[in-house]
C-alpha positions, 0 to 999 in steps of 0.5 A, a space after each residue: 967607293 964611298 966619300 960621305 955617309 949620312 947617318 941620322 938618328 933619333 937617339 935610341 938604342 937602334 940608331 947607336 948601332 946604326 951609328 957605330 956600323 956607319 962609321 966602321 963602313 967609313 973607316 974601311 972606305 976612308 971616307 967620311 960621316 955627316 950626323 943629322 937630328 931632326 927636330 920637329 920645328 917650333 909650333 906652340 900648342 894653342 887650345 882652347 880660346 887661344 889660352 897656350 898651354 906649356 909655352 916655351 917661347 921660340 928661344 926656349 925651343 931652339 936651345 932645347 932641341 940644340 941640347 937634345 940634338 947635341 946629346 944625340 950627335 955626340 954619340 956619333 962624334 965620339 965613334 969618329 973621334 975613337 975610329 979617326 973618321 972626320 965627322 960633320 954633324 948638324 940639327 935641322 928642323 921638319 915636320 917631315 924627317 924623310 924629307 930633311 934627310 934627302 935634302 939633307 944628303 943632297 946639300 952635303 953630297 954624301 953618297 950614301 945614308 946609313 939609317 936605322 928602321 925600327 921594323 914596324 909592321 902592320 897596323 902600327 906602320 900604317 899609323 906611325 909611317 915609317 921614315 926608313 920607307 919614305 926615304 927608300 922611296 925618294 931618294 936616288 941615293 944607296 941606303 943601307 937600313 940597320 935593324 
């Protein structure tokens, strides 16, 4: 039924278990998992007169996020390689999470996104957003949301 899943994550403790239930789905449908970090893209804080506080020049950056997308995706890696399901995983970088994982999904072709949602509710979804929502509404393909 399914070829290729995507499965973002963010790191925490919600998106492993998204993680690990992805790639159990995979393994029953022999398909296989594309991993996706989203990093914020480089945009130095300028304040005051111009004066850069904690510059990191572009360089420093990409090898940062490179690291922490590494260390996030490597827990999907590890889940494929234990369960033998083919893993692709790949970093990009927004300013808009829900957006790279649509395009994301669309570019690989995969016909299906296994995500988490942190369940805000209220107050704190209205100010924070939520990417789980924003991807539910523009995107035509299946997602399944672990909470």
């Amino acid at each position: 039924m399914f070829k290729n899943i995507l499965v973002p994550t963010d790191g925490s403790e919600l998106s492993r278990r998204a993680i690990k239930q992805a790639v159990q789905l995979a393994k029953e449908q022999n398909a296989r998992v594309t991993g996706l970090h989203v990093v914020p893209p480089y945009e130095p804080d300028v304040r005051e007169e111009f004066s850069v506080r904690n510059f990191v020049s572009p360089q420093e950056y990409a090898s940062r996020a490179a690291n922490i997308a590494r260390k996030h995706l490597k827990v999907l890696e590890g889940a494929a390689k234990t369960s033998g399901v083919p893993c692709e995983t790949l970093h990009v970088a927004s300013n808009f999470p829900y957006d790279a994982i649509v395009r994301t999904a669309k570019q690989k072709k995969c016909d299906i996104i296994y995500m988490a949602s942190h369940g805000r509710r209220g107050i704190s979804r209205l100010l924070l957003g939520s990417e789980t929502s924003k991807v539910l509404s523009h995107t035509k393909v299946t997602v399944i949301v672990c909470r």
